[in-house]
C-alpha positions in Angstrom: 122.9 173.7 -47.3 125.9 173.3 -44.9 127.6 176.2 -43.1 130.4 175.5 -45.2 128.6 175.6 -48.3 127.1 179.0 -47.7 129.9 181.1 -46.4 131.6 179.6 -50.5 128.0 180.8 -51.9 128.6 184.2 -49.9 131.9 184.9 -50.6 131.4 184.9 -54.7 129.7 188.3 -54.3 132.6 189.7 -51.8 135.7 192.0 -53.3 139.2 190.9 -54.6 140.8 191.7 -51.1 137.4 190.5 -48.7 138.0 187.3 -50.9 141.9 187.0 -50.5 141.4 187.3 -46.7 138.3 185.0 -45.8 138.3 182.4 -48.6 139.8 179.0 -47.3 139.4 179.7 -43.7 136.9 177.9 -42.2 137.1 178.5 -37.9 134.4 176.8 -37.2 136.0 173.5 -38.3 139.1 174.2 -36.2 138.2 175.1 -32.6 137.5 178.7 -34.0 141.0 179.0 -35.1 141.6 181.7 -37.9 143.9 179.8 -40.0 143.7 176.1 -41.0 146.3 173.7 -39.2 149.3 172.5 -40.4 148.8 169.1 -41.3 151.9 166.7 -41.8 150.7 163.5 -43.2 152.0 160.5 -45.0 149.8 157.9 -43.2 145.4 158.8 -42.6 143.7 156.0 -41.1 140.2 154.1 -42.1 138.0 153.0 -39.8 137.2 149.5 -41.9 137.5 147.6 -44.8 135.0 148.8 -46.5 136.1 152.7 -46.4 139.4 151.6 -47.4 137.8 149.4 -50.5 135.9 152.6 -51.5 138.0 155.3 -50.5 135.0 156.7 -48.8 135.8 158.9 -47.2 137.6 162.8 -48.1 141.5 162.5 -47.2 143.0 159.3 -48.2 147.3 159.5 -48.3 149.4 162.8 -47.7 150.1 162.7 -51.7 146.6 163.4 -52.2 145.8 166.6 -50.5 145.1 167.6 -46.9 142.9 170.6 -44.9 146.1 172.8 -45.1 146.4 172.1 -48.7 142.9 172.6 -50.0 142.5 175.7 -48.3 145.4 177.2 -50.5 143.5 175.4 -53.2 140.2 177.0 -52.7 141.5 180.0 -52.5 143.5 180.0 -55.7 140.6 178.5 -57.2 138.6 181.2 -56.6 140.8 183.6 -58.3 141.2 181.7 -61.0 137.6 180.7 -61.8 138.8 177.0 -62.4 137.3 174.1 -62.0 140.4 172.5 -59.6 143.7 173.6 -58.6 146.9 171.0 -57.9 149.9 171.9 -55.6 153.4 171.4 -56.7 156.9 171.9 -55.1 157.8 174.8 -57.2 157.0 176.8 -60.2 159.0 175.4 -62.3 156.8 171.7 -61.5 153.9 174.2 -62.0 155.5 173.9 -66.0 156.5 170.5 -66.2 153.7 168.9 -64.9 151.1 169.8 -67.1 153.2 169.6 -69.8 153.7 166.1 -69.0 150.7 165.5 -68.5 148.7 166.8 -71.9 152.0 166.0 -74.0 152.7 162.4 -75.7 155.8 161.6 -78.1 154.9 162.4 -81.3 153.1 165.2 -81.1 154.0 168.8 -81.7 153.7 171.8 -79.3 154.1 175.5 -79.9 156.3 177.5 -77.4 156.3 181.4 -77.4 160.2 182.2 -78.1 160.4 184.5 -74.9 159.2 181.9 -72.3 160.8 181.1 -69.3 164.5 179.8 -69.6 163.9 176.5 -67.7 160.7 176.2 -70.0 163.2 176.0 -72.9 165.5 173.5 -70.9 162.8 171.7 -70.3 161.3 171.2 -73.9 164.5 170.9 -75.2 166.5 168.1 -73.0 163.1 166.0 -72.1 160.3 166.8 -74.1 162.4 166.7 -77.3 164.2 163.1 -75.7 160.5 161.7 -75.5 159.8 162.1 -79.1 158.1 165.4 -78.8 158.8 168.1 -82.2 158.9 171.1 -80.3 158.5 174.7 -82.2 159.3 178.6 -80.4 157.0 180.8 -82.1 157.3 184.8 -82.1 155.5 185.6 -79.2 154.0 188.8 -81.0 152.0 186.2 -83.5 148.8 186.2 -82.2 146.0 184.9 -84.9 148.5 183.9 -86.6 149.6 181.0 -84.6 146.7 179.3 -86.6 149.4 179.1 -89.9 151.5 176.9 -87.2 149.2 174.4 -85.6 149.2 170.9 -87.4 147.2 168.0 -86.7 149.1 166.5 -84.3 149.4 170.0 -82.1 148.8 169.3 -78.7 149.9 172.2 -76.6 150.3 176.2 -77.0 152.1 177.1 -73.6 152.1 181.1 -73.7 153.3 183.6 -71.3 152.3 187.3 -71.2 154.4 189.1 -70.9 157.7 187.2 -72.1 160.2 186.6 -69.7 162.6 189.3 -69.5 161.6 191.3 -72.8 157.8 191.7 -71.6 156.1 191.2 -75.0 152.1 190.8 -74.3 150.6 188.3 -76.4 146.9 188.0 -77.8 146.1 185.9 -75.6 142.4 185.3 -77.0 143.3 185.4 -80.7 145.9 182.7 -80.0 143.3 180.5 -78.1 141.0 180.8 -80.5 143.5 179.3 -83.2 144.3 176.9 -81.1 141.0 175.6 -79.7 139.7 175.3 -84.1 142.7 172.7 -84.2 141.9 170.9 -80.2 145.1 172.0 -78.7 145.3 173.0 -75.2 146.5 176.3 -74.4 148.9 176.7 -70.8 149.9 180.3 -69.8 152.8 180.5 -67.1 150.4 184.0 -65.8 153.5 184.1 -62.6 153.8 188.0 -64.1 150.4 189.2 -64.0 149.0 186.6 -61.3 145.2 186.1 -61.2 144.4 189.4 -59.6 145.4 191.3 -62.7 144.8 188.9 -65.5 142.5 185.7 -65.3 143.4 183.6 -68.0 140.1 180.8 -68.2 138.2 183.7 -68.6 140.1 184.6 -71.8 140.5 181.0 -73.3 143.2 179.7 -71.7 142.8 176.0 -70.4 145.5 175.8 -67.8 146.7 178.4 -65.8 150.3 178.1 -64.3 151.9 180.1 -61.3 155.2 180.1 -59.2 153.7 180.7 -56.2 157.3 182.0 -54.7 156.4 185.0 -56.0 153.6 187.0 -55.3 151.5 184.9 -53.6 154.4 183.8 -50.9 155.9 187.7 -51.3 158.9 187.1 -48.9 161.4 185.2 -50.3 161.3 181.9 -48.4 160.0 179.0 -50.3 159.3 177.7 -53.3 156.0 176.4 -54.3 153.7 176.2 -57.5 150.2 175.6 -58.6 148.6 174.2 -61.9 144.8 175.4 -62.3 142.3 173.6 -64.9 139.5 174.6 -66.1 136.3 171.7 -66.9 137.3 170.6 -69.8 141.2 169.8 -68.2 140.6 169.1 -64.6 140.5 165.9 -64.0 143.2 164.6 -67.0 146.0 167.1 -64.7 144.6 165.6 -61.3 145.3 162.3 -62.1 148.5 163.4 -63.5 149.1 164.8 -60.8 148.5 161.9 -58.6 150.4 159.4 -60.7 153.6 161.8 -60.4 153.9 161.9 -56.4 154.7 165.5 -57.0 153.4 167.3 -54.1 153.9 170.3 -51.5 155.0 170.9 -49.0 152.3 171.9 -45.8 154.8 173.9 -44.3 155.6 175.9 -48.2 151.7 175.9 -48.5 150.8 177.3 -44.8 153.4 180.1 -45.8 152.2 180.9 -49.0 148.1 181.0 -47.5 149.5 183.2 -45.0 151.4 185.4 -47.2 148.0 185.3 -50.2 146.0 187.2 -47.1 147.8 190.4 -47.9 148.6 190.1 -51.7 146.4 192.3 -53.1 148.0 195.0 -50.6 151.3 194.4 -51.7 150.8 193.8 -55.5 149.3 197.6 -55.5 152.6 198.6 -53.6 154.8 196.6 -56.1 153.1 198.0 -59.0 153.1 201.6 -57.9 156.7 201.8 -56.8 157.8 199.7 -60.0 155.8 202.5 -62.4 157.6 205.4 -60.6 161.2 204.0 -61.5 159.8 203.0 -64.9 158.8 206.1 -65.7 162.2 208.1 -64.0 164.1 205.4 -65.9 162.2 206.1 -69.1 163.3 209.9 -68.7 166.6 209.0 -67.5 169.5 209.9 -70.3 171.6 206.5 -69.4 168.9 204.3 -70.0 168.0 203.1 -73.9 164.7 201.7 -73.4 162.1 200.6 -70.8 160.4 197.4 -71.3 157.2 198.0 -69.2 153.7 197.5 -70.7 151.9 199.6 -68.8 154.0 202.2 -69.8 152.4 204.1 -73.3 155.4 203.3 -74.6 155.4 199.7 -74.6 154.5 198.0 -77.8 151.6 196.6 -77.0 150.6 198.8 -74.3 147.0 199.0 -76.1 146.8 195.4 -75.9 147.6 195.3 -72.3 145.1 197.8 -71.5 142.5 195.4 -73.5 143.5 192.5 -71.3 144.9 193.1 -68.0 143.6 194.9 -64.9 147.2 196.4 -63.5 150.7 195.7 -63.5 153.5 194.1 -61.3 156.6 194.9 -59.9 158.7 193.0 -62.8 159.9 195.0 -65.5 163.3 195.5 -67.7 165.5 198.4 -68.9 168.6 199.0 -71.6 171.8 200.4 -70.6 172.6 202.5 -72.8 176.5 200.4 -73.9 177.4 197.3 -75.2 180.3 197.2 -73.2 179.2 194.2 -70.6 182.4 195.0 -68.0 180.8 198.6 -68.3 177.5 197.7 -67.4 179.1 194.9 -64.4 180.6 197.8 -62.7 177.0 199.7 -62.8 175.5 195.9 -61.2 178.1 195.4 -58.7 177.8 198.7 -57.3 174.3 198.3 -56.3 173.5 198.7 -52.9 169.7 198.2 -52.0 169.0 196.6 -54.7 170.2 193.0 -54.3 172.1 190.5 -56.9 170.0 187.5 -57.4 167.3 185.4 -59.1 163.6 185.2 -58.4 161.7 187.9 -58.1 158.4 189.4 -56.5 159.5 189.4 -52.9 159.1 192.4 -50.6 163.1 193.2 -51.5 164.4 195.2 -55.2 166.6 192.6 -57.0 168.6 193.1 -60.8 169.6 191.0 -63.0 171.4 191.1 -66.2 170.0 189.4 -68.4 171.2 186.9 -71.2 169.0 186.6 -74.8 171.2 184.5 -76.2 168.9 181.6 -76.1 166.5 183.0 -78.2 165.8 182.2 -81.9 162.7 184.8 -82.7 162.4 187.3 -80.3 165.1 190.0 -79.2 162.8 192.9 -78.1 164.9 195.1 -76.6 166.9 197.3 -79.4 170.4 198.7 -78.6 172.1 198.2 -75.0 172.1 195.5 -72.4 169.2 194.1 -70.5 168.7 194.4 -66.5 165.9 192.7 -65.1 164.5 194.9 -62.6 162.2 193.5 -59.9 160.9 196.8 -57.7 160.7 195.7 -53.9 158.8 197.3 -51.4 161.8 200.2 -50.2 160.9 203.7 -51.1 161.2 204.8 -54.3 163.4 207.7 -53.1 166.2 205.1 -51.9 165.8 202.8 -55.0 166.2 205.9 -57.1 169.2 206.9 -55.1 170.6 203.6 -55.4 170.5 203.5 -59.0 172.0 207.0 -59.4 175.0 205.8 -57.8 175.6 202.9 -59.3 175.4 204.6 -62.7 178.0 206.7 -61.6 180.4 203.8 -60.5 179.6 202.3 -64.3 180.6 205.3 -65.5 177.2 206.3 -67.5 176.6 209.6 -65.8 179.6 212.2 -63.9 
């Protein structure tokens, strides 16, 4: 057995954060260097003919991988459990790809109703275009799902929680249902990531990330993965290939560097976010607080069945339907910062829009703010929101 081969046979039996920090570097293959280099190829050469005939040998074109990329590749690999992992420019390539890929015209997918809103853009203005009957299903159906699936369903794409109104799905009762009628089930798992929910090992068949958020953590690139188990591997690697679509060694030496301390900041993210949860639950200005690890959550129960923790990413109801009302409360935010994407070290709102939804509302009375809970003290976020709910007129 190679060196190689035995530190991969050692590290199964190390912890989450032992296996975070060590899997995918290999010093002995780089001068003793800790991290891998940062390869930039187009061009590899062959030494003959005959290597080139046979593509004998490991690394072939940049498109097809290099030592920077497979070391962000083992690593995720090993916290998904899958049996190959593919690199993409962003996470919303992390949706399309596969997608494409296990998706022909004619066929029928099922789309949970609360997914992600470029999910919806997507299916709707390309799938749709190719011939493809697409159908949002209410994310809360779990076994149910079964009363949906024709003969010529392909796909169930799932995300747990929903975007924006956090529903959990049944993730294993929906796989089930979907494996009787050989459909592949996707999950977009960017919420929960790997360390908290591990989706092959609860039927899921590909597992989809934005690796912008927590595995990156510092809002500076953008980069996705797709991760297959067996049965999927090698149909989405050849996908893969034939679509050119690949990342950046530059995105992915950033997001290997910033995985090395995930599981230290996902435990700070989900602490802080379930100390505002839980003030904001209390809080007389605020309707509702759409957090599942909170008891009050739905399908907290369900959560607590499935998942290992929670994130940073959660949603609350103003308690108004008067949007100017709840502007003034948005733009009078101070720490917490105006803007898109979420899971970086920084607290960032968002008010959210539901309009494109046909099943799923979720969120009773009031409007909708997106809260992603940075790394700032609690005390100051807090502070922050206490004054901007004063500007918006909510509290005196």
């Amino acid at each position: 057995m190679s060196k190689e081969k035995a530190e991969q046979e050692n590290q199964k039996t190390y912890q989450l954060d032992t296996k975070l920090t060590h899997t995918g570097n290999h010093p002995d293959n780089y001068h003793g260097f800790v991290n891998p280099p940062v390869v930039h190829a187009s061009t590899v050469l062959y030494p003959n003919y005959e290597t080139m005939r046979t593509r004998g040998q490991k690394y072939t074109y940049g498109t097809k991988g290099t030592p920077t990329t497979d070391a962000l590749c083992e690593v995720l690999d090993e916290m998904e459990g899958s049996a190959g992992t593919v690199l993409v420019p962003s996470g919303l390539a992390a949706i399309t790809i596969p997608l494409l890929a296990f998706v022909s015209g004619g066929d029928h997918i099922l789309v949970l109703d609360s997914c992600y809103g470029p999910t919806r853009d997507f299916c709707d203005d390309v799938l749709v275009r190719m011939g493809v009957d697409v159908e949002y299903y209410d994310p809360l159906i779990g076994a149910g799902i079964s009363k949906l699936m024709r003969d010529n369903t392909s796909v169930v794409f799932t995300e747990s929680p929903g975007s924006n109104t956090f529903e959990i799905q049944d993730i294993p009762a929906i796989c089930k249902a979907a494996h009787e009628r050989n459909a592949i089930v996707m999950i977009d798992n960017t919420w929960a990531t790997p360390l908290y929910f591990k989706p092959l090992e609860h039927g899921i068949d590909i597992s989809i990330h934005a690796l912008t958020k927590y595995p990156a953590g510092h809002s500076d690139l953008v980069l996705g993965s797709v991760s297959a188990n067996e049965k999927c591997w090698k149909k989405l690697q050849r996908h893969h290939g034939i679509m050119g679509c690949c990342a950046s060694p530059d995105d992915t030496y950033l997001t290997l560097r910033g995985i090395r301390s995930m599981g230290v900041r996902i435990r700070e993210h989900e602490k802080n976010a379930l100390e505002i949860a839980k003030w904001l639950e209390e809080h007389p200005a605020i309707a509702t607080v759409l957090h599942p690890a909170l008891p009050s959550h739905p399908q907290h129960e369900l959560w607590q069945r499935d998942f290992k923790g929670s994130t940073g990413l959660f949603g609350f109801t103003l308690k108004t339907d008067d949007m100017e009302k709840a502007a003034r409360f948005y733009d009078a935010l101070n720490i917490i910062g105006r803007g898109y994407s979420w899971a970086g070290y920084e607290s960032l709102a968002v008010l959210v829009n539901l309009s494109d939804r046909k099943i799923a509302k979720g969120t009773g009375d009031g409007i909708l703010v997106r809260l992603n809970v940075g790394l700032e003290d609690p005390i100051d976020l807090k502070a922050d929101i206490t004054q901007a709910l004063r500007a918006g007129g909510f509290i005196n």
